[in-house]
C-alpha positions as a Markdown table, in Angstrom:
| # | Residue | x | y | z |
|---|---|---|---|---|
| 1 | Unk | 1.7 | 6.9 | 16.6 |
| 2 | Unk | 0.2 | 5.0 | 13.1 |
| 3 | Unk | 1.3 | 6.5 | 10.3 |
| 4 | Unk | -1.7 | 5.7 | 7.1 |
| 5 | Unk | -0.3 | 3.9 | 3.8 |
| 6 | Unk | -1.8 | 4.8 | 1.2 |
| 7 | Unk | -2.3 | 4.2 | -2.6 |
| 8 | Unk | 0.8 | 6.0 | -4.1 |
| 9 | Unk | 0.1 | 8.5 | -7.1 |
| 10 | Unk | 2.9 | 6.7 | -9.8 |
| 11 | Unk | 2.3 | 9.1 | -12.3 |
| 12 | Unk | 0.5 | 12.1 | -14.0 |
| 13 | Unk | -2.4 | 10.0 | -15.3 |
| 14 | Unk | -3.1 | 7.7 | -12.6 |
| 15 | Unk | -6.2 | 8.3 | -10.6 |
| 16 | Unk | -6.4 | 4.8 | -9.1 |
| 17 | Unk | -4.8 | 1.4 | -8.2 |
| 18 | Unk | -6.2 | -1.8 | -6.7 |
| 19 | Unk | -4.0 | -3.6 | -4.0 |
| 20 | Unk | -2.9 | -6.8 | -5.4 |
| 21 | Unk | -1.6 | -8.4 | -2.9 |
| 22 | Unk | -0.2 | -7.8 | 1.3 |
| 23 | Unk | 3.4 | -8.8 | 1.4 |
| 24 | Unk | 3.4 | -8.5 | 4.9 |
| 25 | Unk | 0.9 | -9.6 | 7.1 |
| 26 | Unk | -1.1 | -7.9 | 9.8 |
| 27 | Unk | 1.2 | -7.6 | 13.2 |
| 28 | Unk | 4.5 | -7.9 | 11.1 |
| 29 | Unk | 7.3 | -6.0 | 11.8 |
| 30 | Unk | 8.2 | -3.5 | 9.3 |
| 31 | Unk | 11.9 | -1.6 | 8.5 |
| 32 | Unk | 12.0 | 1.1 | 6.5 |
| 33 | Unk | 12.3 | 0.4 | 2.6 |
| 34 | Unk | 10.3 | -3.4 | 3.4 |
| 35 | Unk | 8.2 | -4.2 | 0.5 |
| 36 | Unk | 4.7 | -4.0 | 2.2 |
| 37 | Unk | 2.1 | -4.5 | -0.7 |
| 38 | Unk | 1.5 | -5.0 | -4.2 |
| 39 | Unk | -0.5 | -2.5 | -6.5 |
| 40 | Unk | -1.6 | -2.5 | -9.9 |
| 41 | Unk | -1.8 | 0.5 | -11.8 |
| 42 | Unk | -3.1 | 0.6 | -15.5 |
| 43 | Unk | 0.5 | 0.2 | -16.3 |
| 44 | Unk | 2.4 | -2.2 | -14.2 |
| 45 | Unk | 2.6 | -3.9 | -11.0 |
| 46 | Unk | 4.2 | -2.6 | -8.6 |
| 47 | Unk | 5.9 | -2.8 | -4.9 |
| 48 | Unk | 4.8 | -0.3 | -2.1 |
| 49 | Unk | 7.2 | 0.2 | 0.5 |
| 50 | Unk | 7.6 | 1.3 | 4.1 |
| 51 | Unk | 8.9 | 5.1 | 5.0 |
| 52 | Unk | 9.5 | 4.1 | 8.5 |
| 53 | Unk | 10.1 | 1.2 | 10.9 |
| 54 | Unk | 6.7 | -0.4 | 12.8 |
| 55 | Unk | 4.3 | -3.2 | 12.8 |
| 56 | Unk | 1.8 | -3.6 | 9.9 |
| 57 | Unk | -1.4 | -2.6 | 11.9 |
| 58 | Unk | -5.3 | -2.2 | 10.4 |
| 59 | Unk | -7.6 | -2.6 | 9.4 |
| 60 | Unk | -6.4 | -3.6 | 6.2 |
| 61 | Unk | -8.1 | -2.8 | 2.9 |
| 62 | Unk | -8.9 | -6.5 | 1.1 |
| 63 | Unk | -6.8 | -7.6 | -1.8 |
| 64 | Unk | -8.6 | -6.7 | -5.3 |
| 65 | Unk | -9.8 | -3.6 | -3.8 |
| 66 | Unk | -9.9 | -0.6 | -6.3 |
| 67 | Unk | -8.7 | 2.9 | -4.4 |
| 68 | Unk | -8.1 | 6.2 | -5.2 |
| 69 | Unk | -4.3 | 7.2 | -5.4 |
| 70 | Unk | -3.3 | 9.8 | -2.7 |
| 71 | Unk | -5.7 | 8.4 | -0.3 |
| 72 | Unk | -5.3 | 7.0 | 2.8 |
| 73 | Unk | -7.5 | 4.0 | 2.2 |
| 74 | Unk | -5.3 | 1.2 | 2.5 |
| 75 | Unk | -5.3 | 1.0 | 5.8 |
């Protein structure tokens, strides 16, 4: 069973991030607490980590990609 990453919600105001970077990439093994991807909120940069063990599977939203927080568009 997959389970969807998607664009965190990092605080009251933020309504969007765009994915900076994949840490990992596709096929990877993943442990819980990994760093997976970078995001960029109008604040900061930050690190998006895993809830649960896997493999990184996709499709994969593209790096610079702009996407609604609380969404499950990043993969």
């Amino acid at each position: 069973m997959s389970e969807p990453i998607t664009m965190p919600t990092l605080s009251d105001t933020m309504n969007s991030g765009r994915l900076v970077k994949w840490v990992l990439k596709l096929g990877d093994p993943i442990k819980k607490g990994d760093t997976i991807a970078e995001i960029e909120t109008d604040k900061a940069v930050m690190e998006v980590t895993a809830f649960h063990d896997g493999y990184l599977a996709g499709p994969l939203a593209l790096e610079g990609t702009e996407m609604p927080s609380g969404k499950s568009s990043v993969i």
